[in-house]
N, C-alpha and C positions, 0 to 999 in steps of 0.2 A: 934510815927510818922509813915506814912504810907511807905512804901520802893518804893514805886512807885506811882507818882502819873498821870501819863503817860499813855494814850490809848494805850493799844498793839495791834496790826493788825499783822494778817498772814502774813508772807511770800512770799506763795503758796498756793494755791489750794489744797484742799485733796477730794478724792472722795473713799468711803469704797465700796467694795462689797461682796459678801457671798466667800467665800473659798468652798463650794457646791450650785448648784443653782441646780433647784429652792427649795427654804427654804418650804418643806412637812412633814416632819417627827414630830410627836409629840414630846413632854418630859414633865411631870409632876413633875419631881424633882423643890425640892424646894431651892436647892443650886446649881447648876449647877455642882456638882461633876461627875453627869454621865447620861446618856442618846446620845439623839444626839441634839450638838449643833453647831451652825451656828458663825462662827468669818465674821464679816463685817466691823469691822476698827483696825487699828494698830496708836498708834500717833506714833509722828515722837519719833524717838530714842533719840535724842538728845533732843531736846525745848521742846520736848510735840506739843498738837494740840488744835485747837478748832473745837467741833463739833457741827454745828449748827442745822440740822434737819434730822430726816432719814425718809425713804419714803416707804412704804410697796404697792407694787405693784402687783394685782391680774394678775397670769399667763395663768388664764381660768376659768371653772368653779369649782367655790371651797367651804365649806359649811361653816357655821359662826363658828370661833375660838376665839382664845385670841392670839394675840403676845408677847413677855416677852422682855425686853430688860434688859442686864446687862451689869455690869463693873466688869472689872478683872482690878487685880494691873499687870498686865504683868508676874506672875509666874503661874503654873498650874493651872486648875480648879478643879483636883482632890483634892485640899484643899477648904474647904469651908468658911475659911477666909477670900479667896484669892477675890473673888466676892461676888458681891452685886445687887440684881434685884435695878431698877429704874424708872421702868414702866412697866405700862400691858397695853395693847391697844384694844379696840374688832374688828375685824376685821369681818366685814357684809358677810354673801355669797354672791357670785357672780356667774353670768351665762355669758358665753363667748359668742359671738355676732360679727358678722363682719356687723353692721351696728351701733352702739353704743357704747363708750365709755366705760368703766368700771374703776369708780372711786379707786382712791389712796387713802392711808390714808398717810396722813403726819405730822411726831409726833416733836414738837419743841422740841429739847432737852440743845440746848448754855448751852454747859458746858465743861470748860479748862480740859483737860486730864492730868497727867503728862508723863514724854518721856515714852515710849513704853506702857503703860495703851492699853487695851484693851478693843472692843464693842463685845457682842456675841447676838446673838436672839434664841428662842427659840420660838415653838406653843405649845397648848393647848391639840388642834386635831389636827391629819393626816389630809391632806384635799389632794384632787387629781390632780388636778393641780400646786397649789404650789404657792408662791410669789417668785417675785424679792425683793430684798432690796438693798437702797442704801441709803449712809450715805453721805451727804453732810459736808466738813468742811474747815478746812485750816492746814498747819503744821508753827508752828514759826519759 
C-alpha cells in the first residue's frame, strides 16, 4: 500500500542561483569530481524540495555549447558516487543586441530532491559572455 496517497505541494517558493555568475567556464569531466562547477540549488535541509524547471539565460554574445546539469546527494563532489549528470542541454550562440531579445533555453526538470541534495551545471565550452541560470522550485 502506498504511504501516501496525498498531493504534496511546496511550502514556499525556492529560487536557485549560481554561487559564481555568470556560468563561462568549461569542464569536460565526466563526473564532476573536478574542474570548475556551478552550484545553483540547495533543497531545503529538512523536507527536501521540488524542483521544477531551470532557465539558462544568454548574458551576451556567446558561441554554441552544451550545458550539463547534475545532482549531488549533498556530500563532496570530489567523490564520483556522490553525483549524477541528468541532462545535457545545447545551448545555440547568441549575439547580444539592444534592440532584440535573445532567447532562454528552459529545461523542465519536476524532480523531488531529498533535504539538502544538491543542483550543479556545468558547460561544454568557454563562451565569453556567460549565462545566467536559475532554477525555479519550492522547499516543503
Amino acid at each position: 500500500m502506498a504511504a501516501n496517497i496525498n498531493a504534496i505541494f511546496s511550502r514556499q517558493g525556492a529560487v536557485g542561483v549560481p554561487d559564481a555568475t555568470p556560468v563561462l567556464t568549461a569542464n569536460t569531466t565526466v563526473n564532476l569530481t573536478s574542474g570548475t562547477i556551478y552550484l545553483v540549488f540547495t533543497a531545503d535541509a529538512d523536507n527536501g524540495s521540488r524542483v521544477n524547471k531551470l532557465i539558462w539565460q544568454p548574458l551576451g554574445t556567446n558561441i554554441a555549447t552544451v550545458g550539463r546539469i547534475w545532482l549531488n546527494n549533498g556530500s563532496t563532489t570530489g567523490t564520483a558516487a556522490n553525483n549524477t549528470q541528468i541532462k545535457d542541454v545545447t545551448l545555440a550562440a547568441t549575439t547580444v543586441s539592444q534592440v532584440a531579445a535573445i532567447d532562454n533555453t528552459e529545461v523542465l526538470l519536476d524532480v523531488a530532491l531529498p533535504a539538502a541534495w544538491r543542483i550543479y551545471v556545468t558547460l561544454g565550452t568557454t563562451v565569453a559572455a556567460g549565462f545566467g541560470v536559475t532554477v525555479i522550485g519550492g522547499n516543503y
